[in-house]
TIKEKOL-99539 format. One line per 4 residues: number of its first residue (from 1); their letters; for each residue x, y, z of N, C-alpha, C. Coordinates in steps of 0.05 Angstrom, whole numbers. Layout:
<rs>
NUM	a	X,Y,Z,X,Y,Z,X,Y,Z; ...
</rs>
This chain:
<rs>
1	xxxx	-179,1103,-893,-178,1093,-865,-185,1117,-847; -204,1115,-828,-221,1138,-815,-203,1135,-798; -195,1165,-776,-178,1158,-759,-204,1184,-743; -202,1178,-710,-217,1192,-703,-208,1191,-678
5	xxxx	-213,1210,-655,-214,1215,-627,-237,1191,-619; -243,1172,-609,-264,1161,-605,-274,1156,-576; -296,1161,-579,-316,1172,-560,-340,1157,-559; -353,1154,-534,-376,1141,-541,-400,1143,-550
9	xxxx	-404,1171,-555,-419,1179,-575,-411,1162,-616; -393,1168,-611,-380,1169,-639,-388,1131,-645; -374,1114,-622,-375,1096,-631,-409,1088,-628; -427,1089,-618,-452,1084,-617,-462,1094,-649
13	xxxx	-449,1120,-657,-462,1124,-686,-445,1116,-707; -430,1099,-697,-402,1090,-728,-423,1066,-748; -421,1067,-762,-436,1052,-782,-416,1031,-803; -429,1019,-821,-408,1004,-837,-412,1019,-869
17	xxxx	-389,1025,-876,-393,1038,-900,-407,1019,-931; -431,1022,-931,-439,1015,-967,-416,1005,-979; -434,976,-983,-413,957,-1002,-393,954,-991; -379,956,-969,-357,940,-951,-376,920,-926
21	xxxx	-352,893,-927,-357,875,-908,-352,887,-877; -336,897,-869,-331,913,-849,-316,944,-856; -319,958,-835,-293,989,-834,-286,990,-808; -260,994,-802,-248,1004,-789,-253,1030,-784
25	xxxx	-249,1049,-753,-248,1067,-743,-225,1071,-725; -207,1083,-730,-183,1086,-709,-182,1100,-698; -176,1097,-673,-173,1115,-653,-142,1136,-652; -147,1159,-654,-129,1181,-655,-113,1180,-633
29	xxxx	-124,1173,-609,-105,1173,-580,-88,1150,-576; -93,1130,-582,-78,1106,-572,-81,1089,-608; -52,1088,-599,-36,1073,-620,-42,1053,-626; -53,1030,-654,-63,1009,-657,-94,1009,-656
33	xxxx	-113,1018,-634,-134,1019,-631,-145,1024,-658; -172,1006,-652,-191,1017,-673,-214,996,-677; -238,1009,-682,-263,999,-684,-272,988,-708; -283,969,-707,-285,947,-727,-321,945,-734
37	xxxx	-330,963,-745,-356,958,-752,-367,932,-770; -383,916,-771,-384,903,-797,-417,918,-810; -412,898,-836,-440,905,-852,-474,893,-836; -458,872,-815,-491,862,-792,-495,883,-767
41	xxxx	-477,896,-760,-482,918,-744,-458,913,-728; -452,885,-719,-427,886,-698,-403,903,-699; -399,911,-674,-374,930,-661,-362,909,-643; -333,911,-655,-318,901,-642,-291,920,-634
45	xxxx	-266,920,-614,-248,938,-614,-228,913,-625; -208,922,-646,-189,909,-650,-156,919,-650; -142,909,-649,-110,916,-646,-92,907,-677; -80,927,-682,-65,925,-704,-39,937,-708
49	xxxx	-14,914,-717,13,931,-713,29,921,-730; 67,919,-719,71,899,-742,94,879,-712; 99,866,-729,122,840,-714,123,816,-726; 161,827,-726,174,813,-743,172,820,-770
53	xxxx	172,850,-777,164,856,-802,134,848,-821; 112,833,-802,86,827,-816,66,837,-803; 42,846,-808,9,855,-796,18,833,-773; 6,853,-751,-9,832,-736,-31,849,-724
57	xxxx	-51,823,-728,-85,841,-722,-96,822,-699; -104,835,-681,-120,813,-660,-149,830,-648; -168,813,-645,-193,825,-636,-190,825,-605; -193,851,-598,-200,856,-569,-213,850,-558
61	xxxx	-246,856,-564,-269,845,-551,-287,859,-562; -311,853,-569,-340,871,-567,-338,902,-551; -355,915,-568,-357,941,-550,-382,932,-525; -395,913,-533,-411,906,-500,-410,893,-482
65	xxxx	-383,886,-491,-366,875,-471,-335,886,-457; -327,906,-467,-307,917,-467,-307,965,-462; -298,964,-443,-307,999,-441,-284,1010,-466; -289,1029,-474,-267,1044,-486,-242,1050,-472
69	xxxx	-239,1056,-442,-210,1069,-441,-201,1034,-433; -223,1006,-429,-205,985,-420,-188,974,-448; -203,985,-467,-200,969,-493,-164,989,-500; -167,1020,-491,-141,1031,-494,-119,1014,-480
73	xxxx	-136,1011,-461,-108,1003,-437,-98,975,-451; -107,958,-459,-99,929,-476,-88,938,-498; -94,958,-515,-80,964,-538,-52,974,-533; -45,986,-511,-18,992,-503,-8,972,-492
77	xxxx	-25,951,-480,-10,929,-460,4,909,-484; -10,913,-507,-12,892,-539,20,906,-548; 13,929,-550,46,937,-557,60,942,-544; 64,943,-523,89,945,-502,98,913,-501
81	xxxx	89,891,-507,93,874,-509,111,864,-537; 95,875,-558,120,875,-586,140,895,-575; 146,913,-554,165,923,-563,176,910,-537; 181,885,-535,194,878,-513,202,853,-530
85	xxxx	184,849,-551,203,824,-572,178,804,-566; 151,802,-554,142,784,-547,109,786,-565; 122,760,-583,90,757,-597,61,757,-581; 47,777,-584,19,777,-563,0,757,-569
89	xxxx	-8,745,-586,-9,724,-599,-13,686,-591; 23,692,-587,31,670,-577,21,679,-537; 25,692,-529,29,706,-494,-8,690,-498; -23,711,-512,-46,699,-502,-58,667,-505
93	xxxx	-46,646,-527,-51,626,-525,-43,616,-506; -14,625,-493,-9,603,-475,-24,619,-450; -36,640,-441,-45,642,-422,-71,634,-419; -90,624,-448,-111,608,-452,-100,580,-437
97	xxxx	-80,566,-450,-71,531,-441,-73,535,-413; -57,557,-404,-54,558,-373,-77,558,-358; -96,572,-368,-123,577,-361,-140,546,-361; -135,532,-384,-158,513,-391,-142,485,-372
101	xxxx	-114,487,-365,-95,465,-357,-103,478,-326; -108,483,-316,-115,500,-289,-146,495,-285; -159,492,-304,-186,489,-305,-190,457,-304; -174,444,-313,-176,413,-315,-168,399,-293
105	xxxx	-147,411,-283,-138,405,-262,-150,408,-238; -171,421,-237,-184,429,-216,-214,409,-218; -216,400,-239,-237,389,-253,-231,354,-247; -201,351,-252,-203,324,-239,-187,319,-210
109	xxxx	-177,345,-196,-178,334,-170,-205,335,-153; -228,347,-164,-247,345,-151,-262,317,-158; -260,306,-180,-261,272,-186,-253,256,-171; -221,264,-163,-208,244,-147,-221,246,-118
113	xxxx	-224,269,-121,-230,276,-90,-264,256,-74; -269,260,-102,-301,236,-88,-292,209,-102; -268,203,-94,-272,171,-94,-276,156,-64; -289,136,-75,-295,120,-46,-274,104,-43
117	xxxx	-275,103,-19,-261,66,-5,-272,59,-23; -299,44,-14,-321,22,-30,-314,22,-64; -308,45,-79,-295,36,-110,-270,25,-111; -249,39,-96,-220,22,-99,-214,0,-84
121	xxxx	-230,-9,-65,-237,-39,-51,-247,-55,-72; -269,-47,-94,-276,-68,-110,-256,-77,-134; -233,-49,-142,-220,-54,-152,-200,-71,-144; -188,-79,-122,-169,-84,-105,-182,-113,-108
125	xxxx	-197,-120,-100,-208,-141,-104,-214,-163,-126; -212,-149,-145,-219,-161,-171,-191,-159,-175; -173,-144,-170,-142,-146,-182,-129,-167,-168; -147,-192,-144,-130,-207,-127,-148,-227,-121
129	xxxx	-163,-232,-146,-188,-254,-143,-161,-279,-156; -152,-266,-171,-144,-289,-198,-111,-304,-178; -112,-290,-150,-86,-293,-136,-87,-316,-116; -117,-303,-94,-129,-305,-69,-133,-333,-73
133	xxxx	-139,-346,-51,-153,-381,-54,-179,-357,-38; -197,-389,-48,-232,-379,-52,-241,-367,-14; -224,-383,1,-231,-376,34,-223,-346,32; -199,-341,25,-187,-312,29,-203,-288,15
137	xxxx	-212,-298,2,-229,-282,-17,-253,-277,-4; -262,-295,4,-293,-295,19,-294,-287,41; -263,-286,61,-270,-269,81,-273,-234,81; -249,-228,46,-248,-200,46,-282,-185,42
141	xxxx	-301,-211,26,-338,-201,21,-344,-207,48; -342,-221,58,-356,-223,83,-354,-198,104; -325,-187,110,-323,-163,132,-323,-135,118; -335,-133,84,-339,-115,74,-366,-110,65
145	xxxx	-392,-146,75,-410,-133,68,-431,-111,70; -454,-103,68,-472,-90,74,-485,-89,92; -496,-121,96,-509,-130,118,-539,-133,105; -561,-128,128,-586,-128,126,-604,-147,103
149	xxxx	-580,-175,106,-595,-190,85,-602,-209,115; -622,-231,93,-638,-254,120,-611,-268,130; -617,-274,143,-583,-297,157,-595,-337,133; -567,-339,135,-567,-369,116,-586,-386,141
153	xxxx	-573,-387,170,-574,-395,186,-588,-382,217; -610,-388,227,-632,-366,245,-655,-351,233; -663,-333,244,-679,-313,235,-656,-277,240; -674,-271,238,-661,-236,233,-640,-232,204
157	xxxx	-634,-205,213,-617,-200,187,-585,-203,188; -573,-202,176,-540,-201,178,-537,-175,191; -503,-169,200,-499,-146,207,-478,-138,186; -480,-114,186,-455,-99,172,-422,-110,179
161	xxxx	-404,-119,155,-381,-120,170,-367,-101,172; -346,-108,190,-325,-95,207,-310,-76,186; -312,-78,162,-304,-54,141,-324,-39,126; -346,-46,130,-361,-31,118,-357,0,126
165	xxxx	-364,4,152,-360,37,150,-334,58,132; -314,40,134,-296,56,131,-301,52,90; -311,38,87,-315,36,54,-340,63,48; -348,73,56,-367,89,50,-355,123,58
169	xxxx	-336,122,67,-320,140,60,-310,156,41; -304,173,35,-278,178,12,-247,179,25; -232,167,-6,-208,163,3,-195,186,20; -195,201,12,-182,231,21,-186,229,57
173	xxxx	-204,222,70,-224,230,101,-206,214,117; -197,184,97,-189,171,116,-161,173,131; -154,173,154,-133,180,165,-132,170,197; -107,166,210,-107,156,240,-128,164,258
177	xxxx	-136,184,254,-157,181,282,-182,172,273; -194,174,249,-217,169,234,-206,125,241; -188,124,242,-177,94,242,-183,73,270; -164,101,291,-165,92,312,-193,98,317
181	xxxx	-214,114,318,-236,110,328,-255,90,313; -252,81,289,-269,58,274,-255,30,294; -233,26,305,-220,0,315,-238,7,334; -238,28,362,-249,24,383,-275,22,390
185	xxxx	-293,32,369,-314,22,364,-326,-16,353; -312,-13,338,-309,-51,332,-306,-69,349; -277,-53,358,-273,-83,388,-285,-83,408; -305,-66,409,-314,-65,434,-345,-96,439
189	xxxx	-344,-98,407,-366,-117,401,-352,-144,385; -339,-143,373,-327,-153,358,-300,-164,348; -284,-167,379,-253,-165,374,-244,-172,361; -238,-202,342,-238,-210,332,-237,-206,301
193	xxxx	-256,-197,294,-257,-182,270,-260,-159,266; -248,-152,288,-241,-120,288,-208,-123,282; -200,-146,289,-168,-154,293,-165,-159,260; -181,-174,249,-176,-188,225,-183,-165,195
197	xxxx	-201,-150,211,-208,-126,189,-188,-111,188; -168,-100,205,-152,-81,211,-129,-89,190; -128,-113,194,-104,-128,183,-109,-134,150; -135,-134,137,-142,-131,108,-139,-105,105
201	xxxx	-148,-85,121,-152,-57,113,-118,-50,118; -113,-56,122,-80,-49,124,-66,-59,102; -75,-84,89,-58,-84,66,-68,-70,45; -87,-68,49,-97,-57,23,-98,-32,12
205	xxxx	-94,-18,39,-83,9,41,-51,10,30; -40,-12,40,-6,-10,36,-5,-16,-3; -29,-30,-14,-30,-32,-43,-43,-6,-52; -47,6,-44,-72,33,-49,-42,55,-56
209	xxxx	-24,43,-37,6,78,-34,19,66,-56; 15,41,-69,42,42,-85,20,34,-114; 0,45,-115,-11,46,-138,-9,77,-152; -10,82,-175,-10,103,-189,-33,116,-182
213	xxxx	-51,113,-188,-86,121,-192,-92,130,-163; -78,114,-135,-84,126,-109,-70,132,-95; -44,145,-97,-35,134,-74,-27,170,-67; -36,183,-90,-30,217,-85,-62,215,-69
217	xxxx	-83,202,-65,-109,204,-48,-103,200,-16; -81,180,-14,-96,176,18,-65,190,24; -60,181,61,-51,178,71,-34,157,74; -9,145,67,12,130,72,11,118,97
221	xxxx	16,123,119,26,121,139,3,121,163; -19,122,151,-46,124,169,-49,103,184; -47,74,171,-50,45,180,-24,41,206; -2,61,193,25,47,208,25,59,242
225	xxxx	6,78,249,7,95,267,7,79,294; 27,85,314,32,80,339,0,77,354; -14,98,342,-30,99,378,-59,74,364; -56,80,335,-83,55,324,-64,29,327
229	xxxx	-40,18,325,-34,-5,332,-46,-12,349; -39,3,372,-47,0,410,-80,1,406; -93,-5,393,-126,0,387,-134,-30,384; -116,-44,363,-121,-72,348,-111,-85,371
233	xxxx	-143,-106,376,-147,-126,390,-127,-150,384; -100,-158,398,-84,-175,404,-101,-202,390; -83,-215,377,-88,-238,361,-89,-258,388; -112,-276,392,-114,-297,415,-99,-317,399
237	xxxx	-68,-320,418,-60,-346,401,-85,-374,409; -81,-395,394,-101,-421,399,-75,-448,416; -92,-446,437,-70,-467,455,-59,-498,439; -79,-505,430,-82,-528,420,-79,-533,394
241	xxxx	-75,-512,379,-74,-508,339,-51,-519,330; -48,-548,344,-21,-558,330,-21,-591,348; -13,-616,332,-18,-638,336,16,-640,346; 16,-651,367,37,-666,383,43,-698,368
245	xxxx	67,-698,378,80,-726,369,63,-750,380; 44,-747,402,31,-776,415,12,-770,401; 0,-754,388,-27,-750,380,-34,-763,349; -3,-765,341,-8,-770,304,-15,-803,304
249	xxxx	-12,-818,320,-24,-841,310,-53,-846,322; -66,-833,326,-95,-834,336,-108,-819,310; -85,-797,305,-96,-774,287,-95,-789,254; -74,-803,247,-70,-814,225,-101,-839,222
253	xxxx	-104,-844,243,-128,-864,247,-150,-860,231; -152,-842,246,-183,-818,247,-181,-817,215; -160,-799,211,-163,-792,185,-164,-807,160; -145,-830,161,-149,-846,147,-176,-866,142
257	xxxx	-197,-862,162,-216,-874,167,-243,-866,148; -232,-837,143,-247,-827,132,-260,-839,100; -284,-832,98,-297,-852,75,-294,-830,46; -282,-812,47,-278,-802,28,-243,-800,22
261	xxxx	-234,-817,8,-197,-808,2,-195,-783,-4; -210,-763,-24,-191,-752,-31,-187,-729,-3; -197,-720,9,-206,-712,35,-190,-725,60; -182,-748,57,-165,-766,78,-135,-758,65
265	xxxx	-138,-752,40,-105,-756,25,-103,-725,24; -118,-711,23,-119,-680,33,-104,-665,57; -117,-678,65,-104,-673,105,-82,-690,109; -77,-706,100,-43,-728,102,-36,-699,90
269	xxxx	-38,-693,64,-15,-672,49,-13,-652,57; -22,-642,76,-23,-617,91,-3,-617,115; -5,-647,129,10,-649,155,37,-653,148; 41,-662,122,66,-679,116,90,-657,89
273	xxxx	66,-640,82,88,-616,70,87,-588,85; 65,-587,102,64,-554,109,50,-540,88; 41,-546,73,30,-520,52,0,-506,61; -7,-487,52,-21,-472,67,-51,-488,48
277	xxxx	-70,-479,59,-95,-495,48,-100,-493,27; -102,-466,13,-109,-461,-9,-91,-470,-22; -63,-469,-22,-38,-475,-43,-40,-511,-44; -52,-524,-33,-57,-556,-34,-85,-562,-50
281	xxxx	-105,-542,-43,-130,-553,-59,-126,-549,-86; -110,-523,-94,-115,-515,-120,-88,-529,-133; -76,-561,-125,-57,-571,-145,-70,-577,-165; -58,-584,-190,-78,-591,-213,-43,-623,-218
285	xxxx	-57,-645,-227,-48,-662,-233,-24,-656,-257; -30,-636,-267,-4,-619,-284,29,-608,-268; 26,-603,-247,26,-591,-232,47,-610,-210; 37,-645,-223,52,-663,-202,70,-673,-226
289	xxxx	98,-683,-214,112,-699,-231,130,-722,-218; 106,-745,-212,116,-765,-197,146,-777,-210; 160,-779,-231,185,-783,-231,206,-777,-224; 196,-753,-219,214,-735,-208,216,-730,-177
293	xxxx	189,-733,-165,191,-743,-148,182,-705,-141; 165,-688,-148,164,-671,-144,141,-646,-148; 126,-625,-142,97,-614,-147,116,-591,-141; 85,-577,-159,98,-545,-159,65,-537,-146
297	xxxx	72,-514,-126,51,-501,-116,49,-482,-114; 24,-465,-117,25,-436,-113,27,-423,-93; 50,-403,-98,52,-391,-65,48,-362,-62; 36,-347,-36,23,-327,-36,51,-305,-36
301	xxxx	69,-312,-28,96,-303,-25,117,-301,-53; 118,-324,-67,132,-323,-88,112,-321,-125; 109,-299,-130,91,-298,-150,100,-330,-169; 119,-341,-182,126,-357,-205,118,-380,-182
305	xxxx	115,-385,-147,112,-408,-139,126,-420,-124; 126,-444,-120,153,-459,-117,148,-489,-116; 178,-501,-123,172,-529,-125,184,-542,-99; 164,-561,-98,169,-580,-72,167,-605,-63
309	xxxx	187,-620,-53,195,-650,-60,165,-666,-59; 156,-680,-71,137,-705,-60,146,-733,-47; 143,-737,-26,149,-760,-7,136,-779,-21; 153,-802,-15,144,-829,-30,108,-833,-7
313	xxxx	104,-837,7,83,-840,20,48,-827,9; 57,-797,4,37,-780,1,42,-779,-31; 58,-787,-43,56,-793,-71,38,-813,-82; 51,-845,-62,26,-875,-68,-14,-858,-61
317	xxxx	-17,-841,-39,-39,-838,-38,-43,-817,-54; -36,-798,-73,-40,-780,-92,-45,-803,-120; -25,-821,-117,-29,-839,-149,-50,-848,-154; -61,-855,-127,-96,-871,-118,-116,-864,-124
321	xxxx	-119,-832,-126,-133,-816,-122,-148,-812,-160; -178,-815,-156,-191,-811,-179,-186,-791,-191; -179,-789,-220,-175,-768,-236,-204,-764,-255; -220,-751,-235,-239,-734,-246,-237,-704,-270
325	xxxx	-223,-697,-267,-214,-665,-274,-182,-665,-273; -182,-640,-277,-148,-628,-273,-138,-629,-248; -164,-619,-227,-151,-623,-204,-148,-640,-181; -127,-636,-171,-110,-670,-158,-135,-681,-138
329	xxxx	-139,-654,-126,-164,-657,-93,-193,-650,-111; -196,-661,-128,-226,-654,-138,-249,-670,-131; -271,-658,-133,-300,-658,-118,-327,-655,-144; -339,-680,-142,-355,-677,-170,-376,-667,-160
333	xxxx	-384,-649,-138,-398,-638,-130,-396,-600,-120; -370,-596,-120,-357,-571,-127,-363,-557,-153; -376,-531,-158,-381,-514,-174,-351,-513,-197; -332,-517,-178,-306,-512,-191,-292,-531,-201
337	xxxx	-305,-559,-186,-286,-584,-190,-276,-592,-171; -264,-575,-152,-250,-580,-137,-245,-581,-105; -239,-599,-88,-248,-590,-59,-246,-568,-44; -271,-553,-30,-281,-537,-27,-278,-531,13
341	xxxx	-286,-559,18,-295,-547,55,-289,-572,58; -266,-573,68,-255,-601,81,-258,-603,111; -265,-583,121,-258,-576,152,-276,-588,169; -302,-599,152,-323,-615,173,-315,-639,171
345	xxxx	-306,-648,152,-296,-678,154,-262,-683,174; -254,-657,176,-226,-671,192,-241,-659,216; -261,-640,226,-266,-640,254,-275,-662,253; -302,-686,246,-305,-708,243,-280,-727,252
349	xxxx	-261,-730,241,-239,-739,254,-228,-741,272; -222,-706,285,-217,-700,303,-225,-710,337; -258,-712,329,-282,-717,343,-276,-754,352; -267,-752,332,-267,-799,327,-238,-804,341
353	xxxx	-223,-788,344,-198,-800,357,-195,-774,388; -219,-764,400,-211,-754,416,-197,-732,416; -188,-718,406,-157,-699,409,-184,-670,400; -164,-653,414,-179,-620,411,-182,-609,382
357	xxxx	-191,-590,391,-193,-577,359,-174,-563,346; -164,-577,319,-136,-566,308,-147,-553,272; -140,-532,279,-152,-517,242,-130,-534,229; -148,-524,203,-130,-540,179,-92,-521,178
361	xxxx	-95,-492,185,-72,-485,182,-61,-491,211; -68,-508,231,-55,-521,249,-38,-546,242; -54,-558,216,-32,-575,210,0,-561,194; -6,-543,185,12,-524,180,32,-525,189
365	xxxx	31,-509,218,41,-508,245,50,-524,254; 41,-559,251,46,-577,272,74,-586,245; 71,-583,213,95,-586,204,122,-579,221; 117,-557,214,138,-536,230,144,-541,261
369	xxxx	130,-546,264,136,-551,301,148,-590,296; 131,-611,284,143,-631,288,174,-639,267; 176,-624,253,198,-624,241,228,-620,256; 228,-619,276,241,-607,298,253,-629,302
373	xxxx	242,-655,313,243,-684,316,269,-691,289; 261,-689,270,290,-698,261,310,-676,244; 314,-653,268,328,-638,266,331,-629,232; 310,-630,232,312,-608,185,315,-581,198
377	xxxx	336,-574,180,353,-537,179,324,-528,171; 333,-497,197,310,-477,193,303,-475,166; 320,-470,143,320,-460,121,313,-471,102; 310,-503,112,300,-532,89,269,-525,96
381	xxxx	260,-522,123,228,-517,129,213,-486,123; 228,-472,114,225,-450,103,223,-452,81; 233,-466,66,237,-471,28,213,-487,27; 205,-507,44,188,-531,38,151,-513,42
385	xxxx	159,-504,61,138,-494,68,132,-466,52; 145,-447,43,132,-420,29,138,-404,52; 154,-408,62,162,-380,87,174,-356,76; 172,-335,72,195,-308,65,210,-314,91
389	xxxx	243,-315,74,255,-322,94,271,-281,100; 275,-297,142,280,-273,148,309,-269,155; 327,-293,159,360,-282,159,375,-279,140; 389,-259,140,406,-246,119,417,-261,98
393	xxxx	420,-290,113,439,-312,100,415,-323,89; 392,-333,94,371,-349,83,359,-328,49; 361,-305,64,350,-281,48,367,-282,20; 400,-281,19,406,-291,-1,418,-315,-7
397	xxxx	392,-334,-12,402,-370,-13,424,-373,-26; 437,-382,-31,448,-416,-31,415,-427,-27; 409,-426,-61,392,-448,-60,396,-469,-70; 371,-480,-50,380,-510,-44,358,-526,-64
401	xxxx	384,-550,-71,368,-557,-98,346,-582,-86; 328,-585,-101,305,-607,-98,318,-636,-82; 332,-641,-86,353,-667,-88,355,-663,-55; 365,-642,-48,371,-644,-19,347,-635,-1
405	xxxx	323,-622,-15,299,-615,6,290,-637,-2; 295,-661,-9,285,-687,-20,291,-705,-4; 313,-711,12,333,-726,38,317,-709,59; 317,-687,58,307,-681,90,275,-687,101
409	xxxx	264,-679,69,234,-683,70,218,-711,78; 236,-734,66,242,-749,65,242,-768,94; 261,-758,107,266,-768,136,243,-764,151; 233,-739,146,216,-728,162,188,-748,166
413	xxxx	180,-757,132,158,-767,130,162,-792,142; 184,-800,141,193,-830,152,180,-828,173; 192,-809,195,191,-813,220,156,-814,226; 148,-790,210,115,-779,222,103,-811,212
417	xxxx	112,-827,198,99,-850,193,99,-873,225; 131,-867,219,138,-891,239,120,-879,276; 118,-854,275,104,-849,294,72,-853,297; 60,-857,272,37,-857,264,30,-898,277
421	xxxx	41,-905,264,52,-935,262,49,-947,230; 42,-931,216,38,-935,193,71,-955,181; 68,-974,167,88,-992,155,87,-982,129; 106,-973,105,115,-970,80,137,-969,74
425	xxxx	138,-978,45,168,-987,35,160,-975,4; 170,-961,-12,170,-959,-33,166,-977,-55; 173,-1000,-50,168,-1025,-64,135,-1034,-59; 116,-1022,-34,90,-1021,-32,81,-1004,-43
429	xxxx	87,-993,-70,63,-968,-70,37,-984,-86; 51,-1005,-97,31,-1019,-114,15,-1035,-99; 30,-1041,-79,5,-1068,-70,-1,-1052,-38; -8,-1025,-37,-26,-1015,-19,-5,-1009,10
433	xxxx	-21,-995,36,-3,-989,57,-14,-1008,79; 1,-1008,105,-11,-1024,116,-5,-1015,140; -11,-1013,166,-24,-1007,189,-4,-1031,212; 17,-1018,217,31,-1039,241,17,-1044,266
437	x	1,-1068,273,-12,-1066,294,4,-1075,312
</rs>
């Protein structure tokens, strides 16, 4: 074993000795050191000691990569370390992990960092297709599209909607003032769906914080901000989005007049349970259990649903009703089966008995508001209807069993009949309804 002063003379002329795979050259000054010739010509500096009673050998680096006194200075840093009890060994792997876990890390927050709105919007979307009724869905493509396609309807192109800009973003940018200045720009053209965008982009933001994958990206609290509230264009209530007690027998007219039942028995089931539009189109005849005297519907509020009495009245015109498909309101002209755009045929109605313009979730509303008439507990029109209820006491029911939202529901329909002038008796469901003139 050569031991030598080494120098860089010396190591430029160190050679590999005949018939060995490599030789060693050690350095006389510093302890461990020593040069590692092989029989291909490579010089390397390597470290050699003991710990724990065994060799330990580790390669330092190339000599053309490494100076001589840096390669000393690591050979003492290599043993000052065994003599502190600490495998060098082990020190350098984990300061590799640290290195490569530091390197990754940096590697995918810069990933995260270019995500778009526009990707976790499409995700968001597809995670709430299988939830949404088809209107709700179509407004979130509509104020997210692109634009610049031909119009269905005119000449020129579409415009961009009211969320597009903020989808072309990255998550990270977005924040209250980037917010409040996208609202005041919108409403200035567009109140309306500047009002209605605010209010999608807000939930979806509030699903964005309590997801895993985003919610270390945005901002929490960006949507909730005082001064962008004061930005969003005030919801125009609609004067008239609800049918009065003189209006339902003009209105029962109309509608009943209509040459399509399932569409006439549509809009009765809407006025007469409160359910929201989508949760009525998408019943499926599975779904009803006239013995019982009862339907289960989907509600946007209670994931499992909820069940809700069926009135003898809106039951005889559900029994009537052609069973095309599974579903109750179905349309053999629907892609899906099922009714799709009822809203030209009850303005049609609307139009035939005179009375203003009432949306379909006005009949909603006019539940709720005419239910008043025979005094049904807040908390029966809350259960019937799919309300999240908001007093403490409603919040934890005493729920109330079918049997008794079945007497109130019940009364109710009585009355909206007897106001209608409509004549029924349960003993008529078979032989048809009839019209008290």
């Amino acid at each position: 074993m050569a031991t030598v002063k080494l120098t860089g003379a010396k190591i430029d002329k160190a050679q590999c000795e005949p018939g060995k795979a490599q030789t060693f050259v050690w350095d006389a000054s510093t302890a461990g050191l020593a040069l590692r010739v092989t029989q291909a010509g490579g010089k390397a500096y390597i470290f050699e000691s003991r710990f724990s009673g065994k060799t330990l050998r580790m390669t330092i680096g190339d000599v053309k990569a490494w100076s001589l006194s840096d390669a000393q200075a690591e050979a003492r840093r290599l043993q000052t370390l065994i003599d502190a009890g600490t495998d060098p060994r082990q020190a350098k792997a984990e300061k590799i992990a640290k290195a490569e876990a530091i390197k990754a890390q940096a590697k995918t927050q810069a990933i995260r960092e270019a995500v778009t709105v526009q990707a976790v919007w499409v995700a968001y979307l597809e995670y709430h297709q299988g939830y949404w009724g088809e209107r709700h869905y179509r407004d979130h493509i509509n104020l997210s599209q692109a634009g610049g396609q031909p119009k269905k309807r005119g000449s020129g192109l579409t415009v961009p909607g009211v969320l597009y800009p903020l989808l072309q973003m990255r998550m990270i940018d977005v924040n209250a003032d980037v917010l409040v200045e996208w609202q005041k720009s919108e409403a200035q053209t567009r109140a309306n769906n500047a009002r209605q965008g605010f209010e999608m982009f807000r939930a979806f933001w509030r699903w964005c914080g309590q997801h895993k994958d985003y919610a270390s990206l945005i901002d929490t609290q960006a949507v909730e901000n005082q001064d962008l509230r004061k930005k969003v264009p005030s919801r125009k209530a609609k004067k008239f989005d609800v049918l009065q007690r003189a209006h339902l027998k003009d209105w029962f007219a109309a509608v009943r007049g209509l040459s399509n039942p399932v569409i006439a028995t549509y809009l009765q089931g809407l006025l007469l349970t409160g359910a929201r539009r989508e949760e009525l189109a998408e019943l499926k005849w599975s779904d009803v259990d006239f013995k019982m005297g009862a339907m289960w519907l989907k509600d946007k509020v209670d994931d499992e649903g909820r069940m809700i009495p069926l009135p003898p009245y809106l039951a005889a015109l559900i029994t009537a009703l052609p069973r095309r498909n599974e579903w109750v309101f179905s349309s053999p002209t629907a892609a899906d089966g099922k009714l799709a755009e009822p809203r030209i045929a009850h303005n049609r109605a609307l139009d035939a008995a005179g009375l203003e313009h009432v949306t379909l979730h006005g009949l909603r509303r006019t539940f709720a508001s005419l239910a008043e008439w025979v005094e049904m507990p807040v908390g029966v029109v809350a259960q019937i209807m799919g309300h999240k209820p908001n007093a403490t006491a409603e919040k934890h029911y005493k729920t109330r069993p079918l049997e008794l939202l079945a007497i109130w529901h019940g009364k109710y329909e009585a009355w909206i009949l007897e106001q209608a002038g409509i004549e029924f008796a349960h003993s008529e469901q078979s032989q048809g309804l009839r019209v008290v003139k």
